[in-house]
C-alpha positions as CSV (number, residue, x, y, z in Angstrom):
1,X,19.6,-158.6,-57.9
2,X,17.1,-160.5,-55.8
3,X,17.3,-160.1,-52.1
4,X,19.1,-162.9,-51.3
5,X,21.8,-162.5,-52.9
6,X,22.2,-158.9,-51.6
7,X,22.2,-160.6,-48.4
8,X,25.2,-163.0,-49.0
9,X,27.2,-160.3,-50.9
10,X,26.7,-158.0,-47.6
11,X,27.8,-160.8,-45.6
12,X,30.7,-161.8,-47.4
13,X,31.6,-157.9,-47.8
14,X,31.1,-157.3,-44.2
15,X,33.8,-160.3,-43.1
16,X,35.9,-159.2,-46.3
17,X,35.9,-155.9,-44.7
18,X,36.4,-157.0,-41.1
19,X,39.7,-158.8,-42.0
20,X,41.6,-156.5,-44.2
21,X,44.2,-155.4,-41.9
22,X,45.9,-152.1,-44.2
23,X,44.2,-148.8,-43.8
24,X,46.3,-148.5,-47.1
25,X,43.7,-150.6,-49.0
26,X,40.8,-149.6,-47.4
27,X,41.2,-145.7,-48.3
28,X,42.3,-146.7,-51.7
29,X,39.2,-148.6,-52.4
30,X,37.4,-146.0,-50.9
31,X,39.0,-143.6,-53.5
32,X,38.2,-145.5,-56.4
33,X,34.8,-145.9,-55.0
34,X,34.3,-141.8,-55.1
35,X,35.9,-141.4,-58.3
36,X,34.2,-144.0,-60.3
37,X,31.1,-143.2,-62.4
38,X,27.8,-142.8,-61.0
39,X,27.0,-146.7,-62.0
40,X,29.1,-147.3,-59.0
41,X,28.7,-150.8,-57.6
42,X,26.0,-150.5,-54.7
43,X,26.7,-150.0,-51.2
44,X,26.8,-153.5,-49.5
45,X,28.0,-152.3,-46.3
46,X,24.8,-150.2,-46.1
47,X,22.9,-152.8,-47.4
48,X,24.1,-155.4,-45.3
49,X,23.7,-152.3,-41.7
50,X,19.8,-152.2,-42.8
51,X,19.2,-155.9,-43.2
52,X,20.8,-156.6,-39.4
53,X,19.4,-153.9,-37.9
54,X,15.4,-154.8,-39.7
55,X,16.3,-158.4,-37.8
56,X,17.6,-157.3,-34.6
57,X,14.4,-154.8,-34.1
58,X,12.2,-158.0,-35.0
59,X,11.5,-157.4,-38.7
60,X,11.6,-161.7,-39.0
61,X,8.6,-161.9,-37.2
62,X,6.3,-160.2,-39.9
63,X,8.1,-162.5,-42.3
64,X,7.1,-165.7,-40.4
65,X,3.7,-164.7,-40.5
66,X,3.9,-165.3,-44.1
67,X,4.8,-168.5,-44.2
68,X,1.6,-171.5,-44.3
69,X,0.6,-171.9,-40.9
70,X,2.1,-169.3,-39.2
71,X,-0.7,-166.9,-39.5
72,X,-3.7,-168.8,-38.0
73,X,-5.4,-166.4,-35.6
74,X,-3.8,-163.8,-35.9
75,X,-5.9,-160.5,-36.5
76,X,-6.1,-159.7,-40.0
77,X,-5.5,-155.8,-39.9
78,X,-1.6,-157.0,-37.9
79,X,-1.7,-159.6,-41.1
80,X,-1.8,-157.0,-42.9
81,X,0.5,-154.9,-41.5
82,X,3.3,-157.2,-41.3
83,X,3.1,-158.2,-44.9
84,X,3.2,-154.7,-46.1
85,X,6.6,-154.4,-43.9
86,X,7.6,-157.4,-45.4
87,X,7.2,-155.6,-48.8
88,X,8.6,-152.5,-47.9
89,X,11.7,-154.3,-46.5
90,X,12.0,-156.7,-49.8
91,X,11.7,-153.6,-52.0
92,X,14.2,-151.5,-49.5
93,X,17.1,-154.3,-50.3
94,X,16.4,-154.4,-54.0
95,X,16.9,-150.4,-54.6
96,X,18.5,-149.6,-51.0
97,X,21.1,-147.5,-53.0
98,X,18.4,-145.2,-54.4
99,X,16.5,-145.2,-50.7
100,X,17.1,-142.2,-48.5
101,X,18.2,-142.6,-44.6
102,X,14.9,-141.4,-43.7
103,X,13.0,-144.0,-45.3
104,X,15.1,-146.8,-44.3
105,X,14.6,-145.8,-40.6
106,X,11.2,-145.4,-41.6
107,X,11.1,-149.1,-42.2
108,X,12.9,-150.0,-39.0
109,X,10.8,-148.4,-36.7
110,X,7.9,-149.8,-38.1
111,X,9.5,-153.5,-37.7
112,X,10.0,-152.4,-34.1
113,X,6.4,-151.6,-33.9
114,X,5.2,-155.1,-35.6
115,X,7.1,-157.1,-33.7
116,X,5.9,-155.7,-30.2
117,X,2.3,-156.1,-31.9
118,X,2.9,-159.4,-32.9
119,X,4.7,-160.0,-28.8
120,X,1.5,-158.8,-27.7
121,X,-0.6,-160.9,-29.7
122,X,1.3,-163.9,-28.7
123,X,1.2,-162.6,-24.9
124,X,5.3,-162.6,-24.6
């Protein structure tokens, strides 16, 4: 499922989730969720935690820098580094089932890092 669409199906799950006023519901979807077999539908409200929390530590920044123009000047090894990020992050949403905690905090931290690179660069 490309990344996009992970995106809006974590969205819309998160303000599905957000309205659902039973606890009734919620515990028997959670129920089903445990028992069903282990092609279990992904985790969008994991999915949809690691995608805000890659933006709110600045991971949008590396992706900027791959878009035309947005790059000029800037040094080629932080380039670099924030396309790699950007990969890691792309391929992180595709599989984020299969991708253990560690790794996925793994990925934030280093979005944290690249964007105060890329502040610094800038000179903000």
């Amino acid at each position: 499922m490309p990344a996009r669409q992970l995106i809006a199906a974590a969205v819309a799950f998160g303000l599905a989730a957000t309205s659902a006023t039973t606890s009734a519901a919620t515990s028997a979807a959670q129920e089903a969720a445990s028992s069903a077999p282990s092609a279990a539908a992904p985790d969008y409200e994991r999915i949809g935690r690691f995608i805000y929390a890659f933006f709110r530590a600045g991971g949008g920044d590396a992706q900027d820098l791959g878009k035309p123009g947005r790059a000029d000047g800037v040094p080629p090894d932080l380039a670099a580094r924030a396309h790699r990020l950007t990969v890691r992050f792309d391929a992180a949403v595709e599989m984020a089932d299969a991708m253990p905690d560690a790794e996925l905090r793994a990925i934030l931290d280093e979005a944290a890092a690249v964007h105060a690179a890329i502040a610094a660069w800038r000179g903000t």
